[in-house]
N, C-alpha and C positions, 0 to 999 in steps of 0.2 A: 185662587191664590194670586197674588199680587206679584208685580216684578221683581219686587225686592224681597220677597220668599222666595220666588226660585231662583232667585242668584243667588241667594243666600244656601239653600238645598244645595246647588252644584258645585259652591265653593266647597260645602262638606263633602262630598262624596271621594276626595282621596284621602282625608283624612279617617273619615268611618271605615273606608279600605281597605281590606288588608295586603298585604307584600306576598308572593309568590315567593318561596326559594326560603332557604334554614335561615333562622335567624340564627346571629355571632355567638358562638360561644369560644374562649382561648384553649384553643388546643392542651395536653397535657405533658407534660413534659419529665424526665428524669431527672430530680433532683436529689444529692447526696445531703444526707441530713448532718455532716460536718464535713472539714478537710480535716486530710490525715495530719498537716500539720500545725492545722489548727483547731483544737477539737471546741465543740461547741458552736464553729460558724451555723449562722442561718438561714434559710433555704430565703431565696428574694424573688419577685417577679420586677418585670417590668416597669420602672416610672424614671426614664431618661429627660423627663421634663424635670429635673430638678436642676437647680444651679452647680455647676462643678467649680467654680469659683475659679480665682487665676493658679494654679496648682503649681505652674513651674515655679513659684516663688518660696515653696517649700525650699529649693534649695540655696537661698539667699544668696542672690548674684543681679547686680542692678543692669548688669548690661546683658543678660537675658532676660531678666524682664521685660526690658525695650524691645529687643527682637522681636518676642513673642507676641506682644500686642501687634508689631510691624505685619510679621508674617500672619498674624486671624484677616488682618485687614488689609493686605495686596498679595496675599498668596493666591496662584491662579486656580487652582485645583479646588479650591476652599469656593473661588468666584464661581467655578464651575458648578458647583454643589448647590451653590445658592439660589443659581440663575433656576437649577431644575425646580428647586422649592418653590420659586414664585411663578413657574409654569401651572406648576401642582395646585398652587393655589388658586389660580386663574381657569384653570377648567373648573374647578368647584364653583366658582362662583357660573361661569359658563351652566352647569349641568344643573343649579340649584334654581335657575332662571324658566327651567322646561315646565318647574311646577307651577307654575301661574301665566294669567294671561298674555299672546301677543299683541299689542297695538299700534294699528297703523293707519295714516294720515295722508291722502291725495289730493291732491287740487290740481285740476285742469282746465284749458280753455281751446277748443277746436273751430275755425274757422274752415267752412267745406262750401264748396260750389260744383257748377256743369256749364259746360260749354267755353268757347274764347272770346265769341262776340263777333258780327258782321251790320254792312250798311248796305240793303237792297232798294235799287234803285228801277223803277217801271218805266221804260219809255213808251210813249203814245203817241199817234200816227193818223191822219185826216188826209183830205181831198180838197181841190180848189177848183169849179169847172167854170168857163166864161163863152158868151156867144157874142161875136160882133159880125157889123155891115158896113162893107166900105164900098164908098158910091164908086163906082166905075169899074169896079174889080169882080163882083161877085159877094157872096158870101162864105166867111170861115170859120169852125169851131175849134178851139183847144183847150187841153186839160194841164193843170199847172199842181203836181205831186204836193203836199207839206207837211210840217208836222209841229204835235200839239204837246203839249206841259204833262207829265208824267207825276208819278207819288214813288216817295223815297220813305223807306222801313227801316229803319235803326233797331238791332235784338242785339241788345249788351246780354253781360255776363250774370248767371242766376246762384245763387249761395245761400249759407243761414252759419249761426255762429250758435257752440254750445258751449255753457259754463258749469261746471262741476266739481264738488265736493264731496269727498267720502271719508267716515270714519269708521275701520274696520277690526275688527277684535276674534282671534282665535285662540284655541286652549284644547289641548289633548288631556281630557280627563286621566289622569291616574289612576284608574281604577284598579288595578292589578299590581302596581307596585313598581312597573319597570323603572321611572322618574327616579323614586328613591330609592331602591337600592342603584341604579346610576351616580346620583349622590353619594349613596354608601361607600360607594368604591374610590369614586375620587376624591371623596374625604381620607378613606384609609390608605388609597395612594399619597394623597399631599404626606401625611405623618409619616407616612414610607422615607419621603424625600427628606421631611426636615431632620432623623433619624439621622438620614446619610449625610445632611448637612452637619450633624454633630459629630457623625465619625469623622469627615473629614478632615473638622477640627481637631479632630482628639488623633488622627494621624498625622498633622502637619506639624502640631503641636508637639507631637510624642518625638517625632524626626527630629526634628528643630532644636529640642532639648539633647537628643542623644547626640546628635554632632557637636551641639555647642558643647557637652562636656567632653565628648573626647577627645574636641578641637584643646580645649581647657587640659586634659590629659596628656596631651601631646605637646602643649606647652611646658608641664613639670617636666617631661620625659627629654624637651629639647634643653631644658634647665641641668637636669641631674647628666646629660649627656655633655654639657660646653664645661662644668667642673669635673667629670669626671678626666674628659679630654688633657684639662690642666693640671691632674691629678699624675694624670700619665705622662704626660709632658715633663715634668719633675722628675716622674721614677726615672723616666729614657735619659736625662741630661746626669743623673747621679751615677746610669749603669755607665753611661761615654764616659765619666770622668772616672770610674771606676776601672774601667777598659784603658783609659789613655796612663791611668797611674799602672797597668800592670795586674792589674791584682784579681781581675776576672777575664775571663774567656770571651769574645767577642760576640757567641751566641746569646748572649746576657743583651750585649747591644738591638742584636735581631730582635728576641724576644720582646722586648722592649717599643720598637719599632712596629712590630705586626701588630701587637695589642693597641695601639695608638692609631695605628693607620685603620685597623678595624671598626674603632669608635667612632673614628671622624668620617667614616664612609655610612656608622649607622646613623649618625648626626645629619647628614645631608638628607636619608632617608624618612629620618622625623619631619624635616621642613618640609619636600613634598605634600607628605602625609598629611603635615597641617594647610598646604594651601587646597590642597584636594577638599576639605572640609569647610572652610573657607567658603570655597566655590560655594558648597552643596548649600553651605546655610544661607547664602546669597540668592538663590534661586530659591527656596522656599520664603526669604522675606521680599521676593520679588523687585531683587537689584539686578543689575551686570553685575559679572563676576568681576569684569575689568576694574568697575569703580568700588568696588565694595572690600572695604579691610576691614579686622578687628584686629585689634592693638593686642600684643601678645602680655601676658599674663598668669606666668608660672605660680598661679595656686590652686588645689585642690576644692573644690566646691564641696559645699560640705552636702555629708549622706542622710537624708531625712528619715526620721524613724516612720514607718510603714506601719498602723497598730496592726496586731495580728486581731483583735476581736472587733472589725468592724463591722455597725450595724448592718443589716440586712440589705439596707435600702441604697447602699452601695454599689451592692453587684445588680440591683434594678435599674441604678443607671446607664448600662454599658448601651450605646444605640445600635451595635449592629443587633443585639437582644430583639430591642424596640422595633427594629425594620422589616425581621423577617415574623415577628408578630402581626404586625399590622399587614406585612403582604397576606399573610392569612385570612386579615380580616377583610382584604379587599378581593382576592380568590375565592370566599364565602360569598360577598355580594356580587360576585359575575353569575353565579349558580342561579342566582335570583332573575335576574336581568335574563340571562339565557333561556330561562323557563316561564318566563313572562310572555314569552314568542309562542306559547298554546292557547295565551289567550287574546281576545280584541282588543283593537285598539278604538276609542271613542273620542271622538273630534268636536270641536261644539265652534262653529264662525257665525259672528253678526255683522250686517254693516246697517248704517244710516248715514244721509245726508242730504245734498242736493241738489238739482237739474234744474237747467234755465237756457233758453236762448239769449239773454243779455244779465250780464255781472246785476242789474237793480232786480231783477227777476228771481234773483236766489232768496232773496228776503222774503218770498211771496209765500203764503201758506200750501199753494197750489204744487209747491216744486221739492216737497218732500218726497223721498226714496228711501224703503229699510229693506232687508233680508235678513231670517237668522235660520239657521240650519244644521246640520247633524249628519254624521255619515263613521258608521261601524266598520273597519277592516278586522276582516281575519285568514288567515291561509289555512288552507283546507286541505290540500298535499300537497308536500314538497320532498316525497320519495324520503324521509327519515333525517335530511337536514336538521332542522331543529334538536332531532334527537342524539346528533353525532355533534352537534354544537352543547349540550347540557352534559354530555360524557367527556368531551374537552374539558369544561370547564371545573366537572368534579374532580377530574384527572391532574388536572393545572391547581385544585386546591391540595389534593393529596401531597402533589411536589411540595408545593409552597409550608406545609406544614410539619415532613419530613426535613427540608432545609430549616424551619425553624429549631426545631429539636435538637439537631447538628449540630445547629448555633451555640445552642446553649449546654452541649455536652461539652463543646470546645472550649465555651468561656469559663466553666467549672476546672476543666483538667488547665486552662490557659492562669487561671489565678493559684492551681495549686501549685502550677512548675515556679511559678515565680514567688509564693509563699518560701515552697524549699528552696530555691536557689539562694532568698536572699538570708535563709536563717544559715544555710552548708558555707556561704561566704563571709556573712557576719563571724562562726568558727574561727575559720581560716586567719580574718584579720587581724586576730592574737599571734598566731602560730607564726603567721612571715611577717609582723612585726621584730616579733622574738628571732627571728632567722635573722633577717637584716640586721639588729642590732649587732649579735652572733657575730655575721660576717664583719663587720666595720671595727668592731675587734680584733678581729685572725686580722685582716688586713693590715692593722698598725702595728700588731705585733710582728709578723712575716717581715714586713718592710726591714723594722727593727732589726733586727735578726738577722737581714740580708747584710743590712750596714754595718754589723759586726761582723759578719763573715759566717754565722754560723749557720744557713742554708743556702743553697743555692739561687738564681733568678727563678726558676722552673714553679717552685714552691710560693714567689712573690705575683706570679702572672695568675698563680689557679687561685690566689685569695681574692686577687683586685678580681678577676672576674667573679667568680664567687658572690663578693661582696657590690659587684654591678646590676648580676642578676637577681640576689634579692632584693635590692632599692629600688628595680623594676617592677619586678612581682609585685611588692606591697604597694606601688603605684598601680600595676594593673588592678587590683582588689579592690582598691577605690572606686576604678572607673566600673568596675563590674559592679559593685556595691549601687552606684549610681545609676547604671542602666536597668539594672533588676529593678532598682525603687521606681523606675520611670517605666518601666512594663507592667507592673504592679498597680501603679497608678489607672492606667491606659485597661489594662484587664479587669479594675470595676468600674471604668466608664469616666475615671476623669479624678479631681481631686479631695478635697474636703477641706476643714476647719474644726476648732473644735468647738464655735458657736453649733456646726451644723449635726456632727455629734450629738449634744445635748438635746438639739432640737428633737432628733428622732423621737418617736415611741417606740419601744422595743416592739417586737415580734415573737411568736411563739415559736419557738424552734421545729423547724421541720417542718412548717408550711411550706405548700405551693403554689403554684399560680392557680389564678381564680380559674375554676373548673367552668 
């Protein structure tokens, strides 16, 4: 067999493979095959990958629009969200990296020696002997020491120089599947995170709308509060000059006074109220509260019709659905991973390249070097570890699948409260129209009446409030109207259109999620 069949053989061998541990299937879930208050809805699963389009604009308001965009895009909690996604995503690509080879590149060059080096020098050493005769004297011998030319030894310093190149290649065959479902996991971890990057949205979003209209509500209510003020300001100057002619009782004045001073103290309470909101909507479009104003604006946003028969694929959008899905499907892939540790793990490393005492030497045919090699781990006891590791993790899937189920009993009962609340309020907003109207009649009449003398002040103070507190109500109705539509929203996952409507294909009623 040739090189390039069994590299080719080894390449196959995780994909011919099979995966330890259960393969995914989506847990099953309780679903009601309508709501009570809407009969005929359809049971939906999971697909928060669809566009929810910009949905606050259902309630046409140009300076919540701008917010809204403001806050998807410097809201912090939103950055928060994101930052985890693109973590999530980055170990994926990290863990999808284990399936194929590592390759690595050295080059070196060592210069090695022994000794420091010395200069030895021999000295050498002779004799001089001489005989003379000196007439008259006798004769005398002497010896005369000397010395002779020596050898000098020079031993320098001894070395050698090595050059080296290696190119090295390792890979943990996958045979058993641990690589991919590792994979597995933090893939359906990533989808976990971008889930949560959509609720994030769809709660920064949801916030951001509700303050902005009750900031907008609190605007009518500081509106209908500065006339009614001047309302009352009028009746109190008619009772004083009714009081100064004689013709009523000075409690007329009082009465008069209190009601007045009451409104103007709930008046101061509004404006709080509105810079509190203020605040709140500054901090989710990620301003200071310091620099950040909305210009006030006494009108009613208007209440977007919510259909009650919407398609299925609605309530698949909602991402916390989507999150606690997928932790399942990543809770599944640990089961695998954890049970992969029964079996061995197979290693495969090569190197080639090449050795020289000098850099022109590398070229030489002589100075080639390879290794390729193999080596099998497996553990053999480890006292039931392993074992209390795969009961963890089937344990951690039970949770994770239990919380999903939860999830979705929640968002079933979470879309019916807000179906009822907004048809029991929708009611209503006939009724305390009809009241208010009611009242701002008794109110003109009373008054009348007062100024003819034919009732007392007592009877003009219970209509004006009367007729205060239904012009409130039917303002409060509104904003409830509005906040239910914005729960409602938020409870299938976001907004629609009615391009996306038609898009749909229907559903068969009383499906479930893919078993």
């Amino acid at each position: 067999m040739s090189k390039i069949h069994l590299l080719t053989a080894l390449l196959a061998l995780p994909i011919a493979a099979c995966a330890v541990g259960p393969n995914y299937a989506r847990p099953e879930a309780a679903v009601p095959t309508g709501f009570k208050t809407a009969p005929g809805w359809i049971a939906a699963t999971p697909a928060d990958h669809l566009d929810r389009a910009g949905w606050w604009k259902l309630f046409g308001d140009p300076v919540l629009d701008e917010l809204a965009a403001r806050a998807t895009q410097a809201n912090q909690s939103i950055a928060l969200a994101d930052a985890n996604y693109r973590q999530a995503r980055a170990v994926v690509r990290e863990q999808r990296a284990g399936l194929f080879p590592t390759i690595s590149l050295d080059a070196s060059g060592v210069r090695s020696g022994s000794g420091r080096g010395n200069t030895i020098t021999t000295i050498g050493s002779g004799s001089n002997t001489g005989t003379g005769t000196t007439p008259g004297t006798g004769t005398g011998t002497g010896t005369n020491p000397g010395t002779g030319t020596g050898t000098t030894i020079s031993t320098g310093r001894s070395g050698n120089s090595t050059y080296r190149v290696n190119i090295g290649a390792s890979w943990e065959v996958d045979l058993f599947g641990r690589i991919r479902r590792t994979v597995e996991n933090a893939r359906a971890t990533a989808d976990a995170r971008l889930a949560d990057l959509y609720s994030a949205q769809l709660a920064v979003q949801g916030e951001l709308v509700t303050n902005y209209l009750s900031l907008r509500a609190t605007d009518a209510q500081i509106d209908l509060a500065r006339r009614t003020t001047a309302g009352y300001q009028r009746a109190l100057q008619i009772a004083t000059n009714r009081y100064n002619a004689g013709i009523v009782a000075r409690i007329d004045v009082f009465q008069a006074q209190s009601l007045l001073a009451t409104t103007q103290s709930n008046l101061e309470g509004l404006t709080n109220d509105r810079r509190v909101l203020e605040n709140a909507i500054a901090v989710l479009v990620g301003e200071p509260a310091g620099n950040f104003i909305i210009a006030p604006a006494p009108r009613v946003a208007t209440v977007p019709r919510v259909p009650v028969d919407l398609p299925s694929t609605l309530l698949q959008r909602r991402p916390d659905i989507a999150a606690g899905e997928r932790a399942v499907a990543a809770a599944n892939a640990s089961i695998g991973i954890e049970q992969s540790a029964f079996f061995p793990t197979l290693a495969l490393s090569a190197d080639g390249g090449v050795s020289a005492g000098g850099i022109g030497g590398l070229f030489s045919s002589g100075a080639s070097l390879w290794s390729v090699g193999a080596s099998l781990a497996q553990t053999v006891f480890d006292f039931g570890a392993r074992s209390a590791r795969v009961e963890q993790a089937r344990a951690a899937y039970d949770a994770a699948v239990a919380t999903y189920r939860d999830t979705t009993l929640t968002a079933f009962a979470d879309v019916e409260n807000q179906l009822t609340a907004a048809a029991v309020l929708s009611r209503q907003q006939a009724l305390l129209q009809t009241a208010s109207q009611a009242a701002d009649r008794s109110e003109a009449i009373v008054l009348n009446q007062y100024l003819s003398g034919q009732v007392n002040y007592t009877d003009v103070v219970t209509a004006q409030a009367t007729a205060l507190n239904a012009r409130v109500a039917a303002l409060q109705n509104s904003l409830d109207r509005q906040t239910v539509a914005v729960a409602l929203i938020q409870a299938i996952g976001g907004g629609w259109d009615d391009s996306l409507l038609a898009a749909m294909p229907p559903l068969k009623s009383g499906s479930g999620p893919d078993r």
